[in-house]
N, C-alpha and C positions, 0 to 999 in steps of 0.2 A: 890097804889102810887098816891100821890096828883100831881097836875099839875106844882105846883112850883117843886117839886122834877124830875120833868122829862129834858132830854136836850135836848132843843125845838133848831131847824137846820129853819133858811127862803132860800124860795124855792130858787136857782140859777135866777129862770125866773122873781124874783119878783127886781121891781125898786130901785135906790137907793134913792127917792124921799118919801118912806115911805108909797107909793099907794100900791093896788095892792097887797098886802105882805101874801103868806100862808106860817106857820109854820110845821114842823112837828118834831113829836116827836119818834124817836122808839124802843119797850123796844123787850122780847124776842118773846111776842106773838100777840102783835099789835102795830097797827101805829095809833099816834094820831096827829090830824090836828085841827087846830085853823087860826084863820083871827088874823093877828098880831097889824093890830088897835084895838081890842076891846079882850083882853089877857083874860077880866075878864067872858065873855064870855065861858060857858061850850062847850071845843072841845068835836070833835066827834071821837070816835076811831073805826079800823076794825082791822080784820084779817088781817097776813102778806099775807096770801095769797090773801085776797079780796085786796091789795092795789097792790099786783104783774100783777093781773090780770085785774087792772083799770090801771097802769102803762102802760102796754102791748097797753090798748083800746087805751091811749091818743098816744102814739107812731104810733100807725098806720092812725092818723085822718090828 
């Protein structure tokens, strides 16, 4: 699946001033994230479960 093909979500936390901005993308077996200034930029993708379990980390910080 190319990147355009994906339906990229920006984070709730990101400004509406266009700063700041992470995307994410996620299909049935991973989650892909991009910096939504620079789209043309190769995101990075993981597992759902490696983003469950950094989800988890940021929640407890």
């Amino acid at each position: 699946m190319s990147n355009t093909e994906l339906a990229w979500f920006k984070s709730s936390y990101s400004g509406t001033q266009g700063d700041s901005c992470v995307e994410v993308a996620v299909t049935e077996q991973t989650v892909h994230v991009r910096d939504s200034k620079d789209v043309m930029r190769t995101p990075f993708a993981v597992g759902r479960d490696g983003w469950s379990r950094f989800l988890d980390f940021v929640a407890e910080a």
